[in-house]
One Martini backbone bead per residue (centre of mass of N, CA, C, O) as a GRO file, in nm:
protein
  430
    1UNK     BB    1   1.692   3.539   0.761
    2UNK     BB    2   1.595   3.378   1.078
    3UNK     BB    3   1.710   3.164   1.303
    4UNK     BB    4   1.554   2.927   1.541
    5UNK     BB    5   1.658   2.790   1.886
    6UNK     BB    6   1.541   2.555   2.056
    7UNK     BB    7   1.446   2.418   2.376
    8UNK     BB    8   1.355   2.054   2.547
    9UNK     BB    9   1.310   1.814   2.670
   10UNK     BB   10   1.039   1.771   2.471
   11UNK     BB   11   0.872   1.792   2.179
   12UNK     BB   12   0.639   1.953   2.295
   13UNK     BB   13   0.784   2.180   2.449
   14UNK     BB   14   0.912   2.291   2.182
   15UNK     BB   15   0.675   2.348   1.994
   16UNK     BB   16   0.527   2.516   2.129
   17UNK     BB   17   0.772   2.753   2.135
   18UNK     BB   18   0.721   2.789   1.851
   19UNK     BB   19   0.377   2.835   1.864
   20UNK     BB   20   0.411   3.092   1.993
   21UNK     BB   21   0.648   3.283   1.899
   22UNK     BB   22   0.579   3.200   1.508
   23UNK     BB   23   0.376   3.014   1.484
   24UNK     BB   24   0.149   2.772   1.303
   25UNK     BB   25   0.360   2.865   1.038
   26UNK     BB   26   0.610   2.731   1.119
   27UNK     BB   27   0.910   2.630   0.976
   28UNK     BB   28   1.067   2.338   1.007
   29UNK     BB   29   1.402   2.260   0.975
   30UNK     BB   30   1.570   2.106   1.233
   31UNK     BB   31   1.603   1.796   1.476
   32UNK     BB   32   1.743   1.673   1.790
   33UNK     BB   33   1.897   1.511   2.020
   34UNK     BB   34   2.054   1.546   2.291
   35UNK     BB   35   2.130   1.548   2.652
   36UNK     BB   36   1.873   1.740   2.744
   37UNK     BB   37   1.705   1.679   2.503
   38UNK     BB   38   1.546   1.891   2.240
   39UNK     BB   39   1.647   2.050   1.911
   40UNK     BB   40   1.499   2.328   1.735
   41UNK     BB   41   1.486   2.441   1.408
   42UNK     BB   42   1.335   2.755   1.288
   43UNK     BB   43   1.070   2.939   1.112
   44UNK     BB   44   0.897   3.175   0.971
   45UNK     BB   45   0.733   3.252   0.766
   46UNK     BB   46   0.784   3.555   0.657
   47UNK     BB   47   1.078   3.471   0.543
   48UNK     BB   48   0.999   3.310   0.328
   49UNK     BB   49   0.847   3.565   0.206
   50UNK     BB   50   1.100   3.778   0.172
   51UNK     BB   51   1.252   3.594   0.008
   52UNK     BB   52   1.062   3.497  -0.248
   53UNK     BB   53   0.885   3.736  -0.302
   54UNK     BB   54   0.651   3.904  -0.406
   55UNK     BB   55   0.582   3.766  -0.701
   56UNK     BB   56   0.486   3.505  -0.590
   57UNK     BB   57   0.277   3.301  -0.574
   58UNK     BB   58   0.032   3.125  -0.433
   59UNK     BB   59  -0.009   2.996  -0.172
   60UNK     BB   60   0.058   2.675  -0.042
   61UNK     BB   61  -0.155   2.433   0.123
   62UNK     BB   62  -0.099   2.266   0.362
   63UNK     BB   63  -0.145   2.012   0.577
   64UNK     BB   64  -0.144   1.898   0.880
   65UNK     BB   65   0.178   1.791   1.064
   66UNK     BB   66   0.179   1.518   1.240
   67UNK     BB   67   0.266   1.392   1.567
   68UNK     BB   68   0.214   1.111   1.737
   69UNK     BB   69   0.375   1.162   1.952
   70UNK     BB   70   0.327   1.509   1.992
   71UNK     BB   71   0.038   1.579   1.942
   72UNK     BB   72   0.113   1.858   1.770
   73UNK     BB   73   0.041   2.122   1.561
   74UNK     BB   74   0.183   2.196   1.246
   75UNK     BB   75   0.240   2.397   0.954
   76UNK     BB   76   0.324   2.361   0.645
   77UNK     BB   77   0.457   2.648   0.459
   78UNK     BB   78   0.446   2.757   0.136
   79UNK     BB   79   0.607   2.911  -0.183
   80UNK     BB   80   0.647   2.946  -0.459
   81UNK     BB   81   0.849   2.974  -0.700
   82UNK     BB   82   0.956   3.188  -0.833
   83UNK     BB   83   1.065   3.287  -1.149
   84UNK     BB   84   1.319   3.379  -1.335
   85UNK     BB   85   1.549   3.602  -1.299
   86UNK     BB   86   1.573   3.880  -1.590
   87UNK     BB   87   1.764   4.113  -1.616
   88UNK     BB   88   1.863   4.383  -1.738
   89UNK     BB   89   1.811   4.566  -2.056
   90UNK     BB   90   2.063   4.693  -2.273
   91UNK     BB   91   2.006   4.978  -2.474
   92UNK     BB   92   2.207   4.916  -2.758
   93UNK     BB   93   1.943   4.942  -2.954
   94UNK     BB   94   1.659   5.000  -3.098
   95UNK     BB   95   1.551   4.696  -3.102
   96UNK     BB   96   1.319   4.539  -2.900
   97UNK     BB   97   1.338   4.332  -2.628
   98UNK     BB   98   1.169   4.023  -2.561
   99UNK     BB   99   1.023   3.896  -2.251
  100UNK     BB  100   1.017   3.664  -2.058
  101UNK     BB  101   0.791   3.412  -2.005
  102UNK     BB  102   0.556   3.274  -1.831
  103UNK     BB  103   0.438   2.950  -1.837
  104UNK     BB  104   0.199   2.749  -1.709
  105UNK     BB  105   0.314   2.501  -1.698
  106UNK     BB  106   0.596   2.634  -1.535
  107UNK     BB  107   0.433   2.702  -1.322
  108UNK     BB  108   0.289   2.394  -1.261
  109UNK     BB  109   0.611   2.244  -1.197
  110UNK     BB  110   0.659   2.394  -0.991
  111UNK     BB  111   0.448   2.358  -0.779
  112UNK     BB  112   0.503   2.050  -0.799
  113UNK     BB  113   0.783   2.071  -0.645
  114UNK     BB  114   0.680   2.186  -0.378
  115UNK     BB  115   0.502   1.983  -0.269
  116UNK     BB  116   0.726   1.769  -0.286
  117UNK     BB  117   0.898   1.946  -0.083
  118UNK     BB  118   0.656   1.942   0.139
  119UNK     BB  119   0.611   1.619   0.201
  120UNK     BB  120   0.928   1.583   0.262
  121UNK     BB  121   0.936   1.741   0.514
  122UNK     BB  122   0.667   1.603   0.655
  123UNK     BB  123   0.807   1.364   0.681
  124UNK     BB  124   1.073   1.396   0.818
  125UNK     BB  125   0.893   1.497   1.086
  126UNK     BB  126   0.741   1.253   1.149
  127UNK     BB  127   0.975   1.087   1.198
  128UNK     BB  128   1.170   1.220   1.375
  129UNK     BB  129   0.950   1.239   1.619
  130UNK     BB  130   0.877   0.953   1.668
  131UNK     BB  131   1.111   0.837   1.697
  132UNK     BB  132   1.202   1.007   1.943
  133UNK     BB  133   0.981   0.933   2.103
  134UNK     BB  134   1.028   0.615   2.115
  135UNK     BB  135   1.309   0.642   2.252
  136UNK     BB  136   1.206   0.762   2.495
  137UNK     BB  137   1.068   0.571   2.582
  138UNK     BB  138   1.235   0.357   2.624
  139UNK     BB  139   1.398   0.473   2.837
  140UNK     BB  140   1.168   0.472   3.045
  141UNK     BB  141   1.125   0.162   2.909
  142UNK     BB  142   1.308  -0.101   2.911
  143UNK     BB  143   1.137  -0.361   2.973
  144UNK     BB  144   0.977  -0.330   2.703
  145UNK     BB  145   1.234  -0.288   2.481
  146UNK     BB  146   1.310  -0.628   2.563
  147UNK     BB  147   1.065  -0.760   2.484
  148UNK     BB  148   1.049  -0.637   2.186
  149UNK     BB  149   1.286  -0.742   2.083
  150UNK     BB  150   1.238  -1.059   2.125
  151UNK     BB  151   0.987  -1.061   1.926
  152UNK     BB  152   1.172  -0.974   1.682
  153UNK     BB  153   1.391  -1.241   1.721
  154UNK     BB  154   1.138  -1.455   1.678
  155UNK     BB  155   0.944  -1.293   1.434
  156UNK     BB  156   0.780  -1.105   1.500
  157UNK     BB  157   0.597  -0.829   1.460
  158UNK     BB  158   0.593  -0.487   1.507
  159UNK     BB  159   0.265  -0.479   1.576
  160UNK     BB  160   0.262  -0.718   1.766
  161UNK     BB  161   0.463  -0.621   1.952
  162UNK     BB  162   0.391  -0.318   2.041
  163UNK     BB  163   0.088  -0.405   2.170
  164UNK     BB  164   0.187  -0.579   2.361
  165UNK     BB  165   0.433  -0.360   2.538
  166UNK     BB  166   0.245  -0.108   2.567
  167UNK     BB  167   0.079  -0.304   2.792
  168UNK     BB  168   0.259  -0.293   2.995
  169UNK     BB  169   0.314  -0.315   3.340
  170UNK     BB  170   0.482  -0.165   3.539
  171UNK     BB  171   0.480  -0.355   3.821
  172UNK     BB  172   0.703  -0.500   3.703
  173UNK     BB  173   0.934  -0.783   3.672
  174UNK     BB  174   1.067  -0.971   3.437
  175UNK     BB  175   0.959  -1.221   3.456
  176UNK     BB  176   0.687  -1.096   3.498
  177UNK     BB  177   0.655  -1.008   3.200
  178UNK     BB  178   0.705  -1.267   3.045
  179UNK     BB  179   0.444  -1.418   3.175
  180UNK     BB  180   0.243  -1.139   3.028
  181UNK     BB  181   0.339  -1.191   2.739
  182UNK     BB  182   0.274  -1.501   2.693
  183UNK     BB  183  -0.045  -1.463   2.789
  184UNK     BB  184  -0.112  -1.288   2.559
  185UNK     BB  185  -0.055  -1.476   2.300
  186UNK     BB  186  -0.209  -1.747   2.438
  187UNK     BB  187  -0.486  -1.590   2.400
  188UNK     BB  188  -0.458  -1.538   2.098
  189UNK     BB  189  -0.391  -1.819   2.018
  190UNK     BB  190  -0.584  -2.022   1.837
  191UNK     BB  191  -0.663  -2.373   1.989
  192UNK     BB  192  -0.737  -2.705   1.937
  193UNK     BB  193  -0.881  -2.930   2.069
  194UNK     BB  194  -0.844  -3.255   2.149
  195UNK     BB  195  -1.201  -3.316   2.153
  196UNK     BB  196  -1.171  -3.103   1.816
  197UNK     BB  197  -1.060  -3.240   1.660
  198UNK     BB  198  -1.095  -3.385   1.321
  199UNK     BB  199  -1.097  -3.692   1.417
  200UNK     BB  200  -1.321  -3.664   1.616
  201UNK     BB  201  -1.537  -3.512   1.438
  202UNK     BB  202  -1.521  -3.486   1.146
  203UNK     BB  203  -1.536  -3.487   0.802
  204UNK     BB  204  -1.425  -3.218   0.522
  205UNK     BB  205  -1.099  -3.188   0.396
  206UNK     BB  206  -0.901  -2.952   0.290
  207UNK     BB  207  -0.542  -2.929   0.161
  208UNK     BB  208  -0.408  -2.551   0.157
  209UNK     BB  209  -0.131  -2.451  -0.041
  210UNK     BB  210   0.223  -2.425  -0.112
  211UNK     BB  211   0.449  -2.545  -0.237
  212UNK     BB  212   0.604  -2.759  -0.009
  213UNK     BB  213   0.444  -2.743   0.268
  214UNK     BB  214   0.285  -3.078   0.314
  215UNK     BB  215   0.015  -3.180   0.229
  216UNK     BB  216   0.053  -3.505   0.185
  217UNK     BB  217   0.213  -3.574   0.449
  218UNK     BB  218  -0.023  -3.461   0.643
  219UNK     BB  219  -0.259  -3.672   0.508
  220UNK     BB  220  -0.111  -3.925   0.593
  221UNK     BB  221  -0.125  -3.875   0.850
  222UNK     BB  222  -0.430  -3.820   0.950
  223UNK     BB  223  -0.496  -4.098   0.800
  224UNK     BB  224  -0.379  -4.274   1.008
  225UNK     BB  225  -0.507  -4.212   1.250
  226UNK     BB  226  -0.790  -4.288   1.147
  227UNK     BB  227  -0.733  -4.565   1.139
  228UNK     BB  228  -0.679  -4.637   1.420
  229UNK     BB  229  -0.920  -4.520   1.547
  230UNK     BB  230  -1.137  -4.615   1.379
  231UNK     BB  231  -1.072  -4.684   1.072
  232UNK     BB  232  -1.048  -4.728   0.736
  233UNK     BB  233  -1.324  -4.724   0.639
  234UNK     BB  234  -1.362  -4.439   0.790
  235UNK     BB  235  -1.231  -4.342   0.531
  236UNK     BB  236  -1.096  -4.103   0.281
  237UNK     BB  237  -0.949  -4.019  -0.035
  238UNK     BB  238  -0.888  -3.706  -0.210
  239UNK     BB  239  -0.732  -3.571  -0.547
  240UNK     BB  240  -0.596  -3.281  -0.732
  241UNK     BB  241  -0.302  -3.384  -0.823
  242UNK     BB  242  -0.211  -3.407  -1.137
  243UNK     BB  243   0.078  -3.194  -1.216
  244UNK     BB  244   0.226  -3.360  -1.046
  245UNK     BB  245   0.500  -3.586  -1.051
  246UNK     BB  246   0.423  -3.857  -0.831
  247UNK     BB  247   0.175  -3.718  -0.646
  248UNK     BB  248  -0.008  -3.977  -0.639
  249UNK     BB  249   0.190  -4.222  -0.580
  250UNK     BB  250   0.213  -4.135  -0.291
  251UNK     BB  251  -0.070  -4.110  -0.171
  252UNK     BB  252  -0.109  -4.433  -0.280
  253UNK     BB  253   0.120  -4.553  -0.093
  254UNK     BB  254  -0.043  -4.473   0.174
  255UNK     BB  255  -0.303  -4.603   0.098
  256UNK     BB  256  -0.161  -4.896   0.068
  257UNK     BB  257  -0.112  -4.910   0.420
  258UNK     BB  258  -0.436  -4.875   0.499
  259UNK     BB  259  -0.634  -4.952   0.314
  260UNK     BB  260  -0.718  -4.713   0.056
  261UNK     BB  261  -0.883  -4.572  -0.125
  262UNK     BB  262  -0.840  -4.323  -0.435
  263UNK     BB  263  -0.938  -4.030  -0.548
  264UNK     BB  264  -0.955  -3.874  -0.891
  265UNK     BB  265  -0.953  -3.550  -0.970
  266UNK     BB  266  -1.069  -3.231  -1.217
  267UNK     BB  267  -1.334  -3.152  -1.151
  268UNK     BB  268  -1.680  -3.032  -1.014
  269UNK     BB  269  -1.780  -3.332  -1.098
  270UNK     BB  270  -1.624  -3.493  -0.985
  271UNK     BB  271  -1.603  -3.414  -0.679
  272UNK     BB  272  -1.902  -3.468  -0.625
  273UNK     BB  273  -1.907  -3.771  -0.704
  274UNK     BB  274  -1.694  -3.834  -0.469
  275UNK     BB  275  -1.858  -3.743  -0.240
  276UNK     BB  276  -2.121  -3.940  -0.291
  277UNK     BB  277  -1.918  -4.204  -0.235
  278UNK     BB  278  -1.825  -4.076   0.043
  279UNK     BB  279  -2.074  -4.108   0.198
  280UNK     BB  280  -2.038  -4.165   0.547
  281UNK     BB  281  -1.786  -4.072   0.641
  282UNK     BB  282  -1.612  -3.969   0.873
  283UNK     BB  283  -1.351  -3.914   0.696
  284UNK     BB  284  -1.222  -3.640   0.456
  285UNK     BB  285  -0.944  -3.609   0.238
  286UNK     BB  286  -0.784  -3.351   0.076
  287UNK     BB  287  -0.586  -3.289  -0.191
  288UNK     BB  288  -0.383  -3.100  -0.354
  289UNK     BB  289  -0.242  -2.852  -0.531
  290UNK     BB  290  -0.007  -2.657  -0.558
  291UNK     BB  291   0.031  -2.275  -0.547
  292UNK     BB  292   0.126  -1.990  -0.537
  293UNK     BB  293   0.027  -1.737  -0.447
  294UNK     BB  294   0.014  -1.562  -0.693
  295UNK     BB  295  -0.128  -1.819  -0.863
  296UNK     BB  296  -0.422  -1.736  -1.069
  297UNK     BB  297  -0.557  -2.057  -0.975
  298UNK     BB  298  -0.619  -2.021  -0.660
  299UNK     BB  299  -0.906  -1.936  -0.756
  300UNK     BB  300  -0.962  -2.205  -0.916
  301UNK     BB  301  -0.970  -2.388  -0.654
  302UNK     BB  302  -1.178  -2.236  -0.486
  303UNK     BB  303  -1.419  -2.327  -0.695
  304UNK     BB  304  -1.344  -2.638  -0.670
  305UNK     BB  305  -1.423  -2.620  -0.329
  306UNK     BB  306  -1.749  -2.519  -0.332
  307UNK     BB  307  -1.865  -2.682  -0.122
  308UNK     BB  308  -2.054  -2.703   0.156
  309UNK     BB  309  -1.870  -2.976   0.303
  310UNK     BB  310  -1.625  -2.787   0.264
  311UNK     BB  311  -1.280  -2.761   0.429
  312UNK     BB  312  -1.040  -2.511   0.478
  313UNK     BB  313  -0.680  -2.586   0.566
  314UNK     BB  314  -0.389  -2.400   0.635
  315UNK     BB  315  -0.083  -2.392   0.532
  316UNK     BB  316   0.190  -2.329   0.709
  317UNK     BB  317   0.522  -2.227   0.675
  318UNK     BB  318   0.788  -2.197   0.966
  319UNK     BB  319   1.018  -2.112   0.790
  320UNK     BB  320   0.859  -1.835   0.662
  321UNK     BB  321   0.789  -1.531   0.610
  322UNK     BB  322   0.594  -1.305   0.730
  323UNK     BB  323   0.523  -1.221   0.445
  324UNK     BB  324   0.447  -1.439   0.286
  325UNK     BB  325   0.210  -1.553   0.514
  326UNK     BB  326   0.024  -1.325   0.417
  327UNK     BB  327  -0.024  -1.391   0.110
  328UNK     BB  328  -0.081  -1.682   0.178
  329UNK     BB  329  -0.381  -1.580   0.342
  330UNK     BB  330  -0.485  -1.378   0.095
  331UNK     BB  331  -0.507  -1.615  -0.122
  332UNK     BB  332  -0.680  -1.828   0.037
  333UNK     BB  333  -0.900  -1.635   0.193
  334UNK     BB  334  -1.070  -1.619  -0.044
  335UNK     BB  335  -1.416  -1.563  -0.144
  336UNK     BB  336  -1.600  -1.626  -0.310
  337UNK     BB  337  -1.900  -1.522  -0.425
  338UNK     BB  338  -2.041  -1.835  -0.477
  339UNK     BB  339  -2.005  -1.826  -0.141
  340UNK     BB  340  -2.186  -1.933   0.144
  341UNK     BB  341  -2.007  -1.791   0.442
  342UNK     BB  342  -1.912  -1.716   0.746
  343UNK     BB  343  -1.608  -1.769   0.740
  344UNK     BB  344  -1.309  -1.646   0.775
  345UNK     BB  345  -1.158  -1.645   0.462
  346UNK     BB  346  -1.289  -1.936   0.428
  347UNK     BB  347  -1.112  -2.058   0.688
  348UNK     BB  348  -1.105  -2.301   0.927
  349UNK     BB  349  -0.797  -2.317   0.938
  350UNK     BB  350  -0.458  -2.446   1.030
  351UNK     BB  351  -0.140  -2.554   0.927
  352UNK     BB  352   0.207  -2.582   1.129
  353UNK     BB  353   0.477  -2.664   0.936
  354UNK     BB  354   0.781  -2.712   0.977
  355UNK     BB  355   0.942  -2.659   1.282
  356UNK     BB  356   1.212  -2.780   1.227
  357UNK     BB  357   1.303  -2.575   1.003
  358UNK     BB  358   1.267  -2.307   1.212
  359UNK     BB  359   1.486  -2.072   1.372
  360UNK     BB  360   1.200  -1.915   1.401
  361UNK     BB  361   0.826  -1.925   1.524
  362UNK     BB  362   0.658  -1.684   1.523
  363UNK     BB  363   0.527  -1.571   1.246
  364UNK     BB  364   0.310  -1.796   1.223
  365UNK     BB  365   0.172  -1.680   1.494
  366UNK     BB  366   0.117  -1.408   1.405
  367UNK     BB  367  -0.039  -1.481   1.165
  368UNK     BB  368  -0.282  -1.636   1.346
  369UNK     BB  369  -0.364  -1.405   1.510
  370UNK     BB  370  -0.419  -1.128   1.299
  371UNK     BB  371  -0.620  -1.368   1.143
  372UNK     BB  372  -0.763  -1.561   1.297
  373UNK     BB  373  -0.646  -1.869   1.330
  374UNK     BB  374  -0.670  -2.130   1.392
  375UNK     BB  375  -0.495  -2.452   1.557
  376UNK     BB  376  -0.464  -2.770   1.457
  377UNK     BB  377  -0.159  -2.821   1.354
  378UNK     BB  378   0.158  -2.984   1.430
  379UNK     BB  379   0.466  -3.014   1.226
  380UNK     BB  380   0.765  -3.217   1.306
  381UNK     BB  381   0.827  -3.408   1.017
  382UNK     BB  382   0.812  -3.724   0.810
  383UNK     BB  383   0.680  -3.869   0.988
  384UNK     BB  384   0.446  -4.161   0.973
  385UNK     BB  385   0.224  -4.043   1.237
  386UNK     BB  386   0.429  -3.876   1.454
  387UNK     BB  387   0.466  -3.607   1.265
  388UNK     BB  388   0.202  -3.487   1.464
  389UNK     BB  389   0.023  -3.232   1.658
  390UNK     BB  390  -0.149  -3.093   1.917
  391UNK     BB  391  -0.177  -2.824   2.040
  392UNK     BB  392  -0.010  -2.546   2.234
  393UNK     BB  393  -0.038  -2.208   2.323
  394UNK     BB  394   0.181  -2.217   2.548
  395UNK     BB  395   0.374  -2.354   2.417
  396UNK     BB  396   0.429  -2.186   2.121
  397UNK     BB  397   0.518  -1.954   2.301
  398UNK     BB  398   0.739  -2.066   2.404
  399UNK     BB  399   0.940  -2.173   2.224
  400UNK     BB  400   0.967  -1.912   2.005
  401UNK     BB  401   1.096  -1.741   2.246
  402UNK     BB  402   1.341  -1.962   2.207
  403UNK     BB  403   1.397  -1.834   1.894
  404UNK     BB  404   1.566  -1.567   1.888
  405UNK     BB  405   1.835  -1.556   1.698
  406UNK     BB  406   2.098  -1.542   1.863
  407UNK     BB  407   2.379  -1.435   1.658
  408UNK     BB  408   2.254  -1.285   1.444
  409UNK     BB  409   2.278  -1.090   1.208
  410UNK     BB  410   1.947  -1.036   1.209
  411UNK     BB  411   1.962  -0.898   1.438
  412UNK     BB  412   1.860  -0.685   1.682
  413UNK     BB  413   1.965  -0.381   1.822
  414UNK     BB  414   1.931  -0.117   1.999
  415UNK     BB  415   1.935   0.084   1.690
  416UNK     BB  416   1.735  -0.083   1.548
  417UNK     BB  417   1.482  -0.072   1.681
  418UNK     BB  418   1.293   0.190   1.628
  419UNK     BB  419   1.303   0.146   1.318
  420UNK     BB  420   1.139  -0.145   1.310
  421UNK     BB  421   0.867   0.011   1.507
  422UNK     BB  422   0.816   0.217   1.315
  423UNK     BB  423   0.445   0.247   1.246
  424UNK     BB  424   0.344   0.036   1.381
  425UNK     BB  425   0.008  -0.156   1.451
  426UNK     BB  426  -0.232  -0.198   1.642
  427UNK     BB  427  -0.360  -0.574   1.664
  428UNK     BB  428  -0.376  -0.665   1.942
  429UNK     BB  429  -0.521  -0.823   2.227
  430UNK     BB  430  -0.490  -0.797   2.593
   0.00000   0.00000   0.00000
């Protein structure tokens, strides 16, 4: 069994060089980069053959483990390792002694062994070259680099972080490029103009999202606005949260400044009910109860919600981690079976709380960019009905990005910038 080791600029000429040599079915030992460029050392298949010997079962074929940075195939297959090899018996006796056999079962666990050994090398063979690959293109556009730390600083996800600043001009100086990354965010983050905000077309309005995120305090905003402009009459107020104490009389204390009666319902009778009770109001709105996105209920608050002039508007909370915030996405925005809408998500739009508690602000936008949610209104404070405005999606984008997060631990440094972005999907529209 003989190493040979490869040398060259990029891993794709280092490759090209394996399977010219040693050819298609050449594998991989190990590879790193260098001050020079990329070393690879690898294998011949043949060698592979004569190490474990005639006697090895048929060889398992594995498919072809591709690096997306250097997109040249490269085939690695391996063979099963023979049987455990039993030394020659010194016939001391008369007494004939039986060999032992390889049962099925032994083989079968062997081949299974070999496959995920062989699954493991391809695995780390693509994180490998991917790597290389990435970081060497960051040295080639550091300011490209630079963009992309600062958008994982502020909060954005590596899917987004990476599909925009890989779209990024080549032609262009620092300045210009922060307001090309910013113009391409604020492009894609769709936010509700003040002449079609809901205090101005009316209309039923439920606010839905997890425990704590701010419901009835930005219900109670929303319907003071209405209240200055239109007046209480065009007004009414529905609670679904009979769970938690001193939920309604929250809300009926708001109710009782504005001078709005509040209905208080507990099932799609009720609902109904109250909806025809206050048909003819300028503005409805809903308040619910809260419930964690993991939890079983959210599909049944779902389907009490399930009225056709019933619009659901999701609360984000921008202090929540971008995961987070995916999931409660992703339960806010099942859409029963019985329920037939257009609406991407079941969702007519979110509505994002809490931004004076949150040291980064991207996360949010984020959420809001890759699911395409409107952003009707952003709260920063409990104060009613102050601390509520429509927002701008200019404001929004530069905002995040003066959050940048910068002196705490979770900060990326430039060795682990490659690791955080690699294998990301790109998914915003540039």
């Amino acid at each position: 069994m003989k190493l040979r080791k490869f040398f060259g600029l990029t891993s794709r000429s280092v490759l090209e060089q394996v399977r010219a040599e040693l050819g298609a079915d050449a594998v991989i030992v190990a590879n790193h980069a260098t001050s020079d460029g990329v070393e690879v050392t690898a294998l011949a298949s043949e060698a592979i053959d004569s190490l474990l010997g005639s006697a090895a079962p048929a060889p398992v074929a594995v498919e072809e483990a591709t690096s997306e940075a250097a997109d040249v195939p490269m085939a690695v297959r391996r063979r099963a390792e023979p049987a455990k090899w039993t030394p020659p018996l010194v016939d001391e006796s008369p007494a004939p002694v039986p060999l032992p056999s390889t049962t099925s079962s032994e083989t079968a666990e062997t081949l299974s062994a070999v496959r995920a050994e062989v699954a493991a090398m391809r695995e780390m063979i693509e994180q490998r070259f991917a790597l290389m690959s990435f970081s060497e293109s960051l040295r080639r556009r550091p300011l490209a680099a630079r963009l992309t730390r600062d958008l994982l600083a502020a909060g954005f996800s590596p899917a987004l972080a990476r599909s925009v600043t890989e779209r990024l001009p080549d032609d262009v100086n620092a300045d210009q490029a922060r307001d090309w990354v910013q113009r391409v965010l604020a492009r894609n983050l769709a936010c509700i103009e003040t002449s079609d905000e809901i205090i101005a077309r009316g209309g039923v309005y439920a606010l839905v999202g997890p425990t704590g995120v701010g419901k009835t305090t930005t219900t109670a905003k929303l319907a003071a606005r209405c209240a200055v402009r239109y007046g209480a009459h065009r007004l009414a107020l529905i609670t679904t949260d009979s769970f938690r104490i001193g939920a309604q009389d929250q809300l009926r204390i708001y109710a009782k400044i504005l001078g709005v009666a509040v209905h208080s319902i507990s099932d799609r009778h009720d609902l109904r009910q109250a909806l025809d009770a206050v048909r003819g109001r300028h503005l409805v709105l809903i308040d619910t109860v809260g419930m964690g996105q993991r939890d079983a209920r959210v599909a049944e608050q779902a389907m009490l919600l399930a009225q056709p002039e019933i619009r659901r508007l999701l609360l984000l909370n921008a202090a929540a981690q971008g995961e987070t915030l995916d999931e409660v996405v992703d339960a806010y925005g099942r859409v029963p079976e019985s329920i037939d809408t257009s609406v991407k998500h079941g969702l007519a739009g979110c509505i994002i709380t809490k931004q004076d508690e949150a040291s980064r602000q991207g996360a949010a936008l984020d959420v809001a960019i890759r699911h395409r949610l409107p952003v009707h209104y952003v709260t920063s404070g409990q104060r009613v009905p102050e601390d509520i405005f429509v927002p701008s999606a200019e404001l929004l984008v530069d905002r995040s990005l003066r959050s940048s997060g910068k002196g705490s631990p979770f900060a990326l440094g430039d060795d682990d910038l490659a690791l955080a972005i690699h294998g990301a999907a790109g998914v915003a529209h540039a």
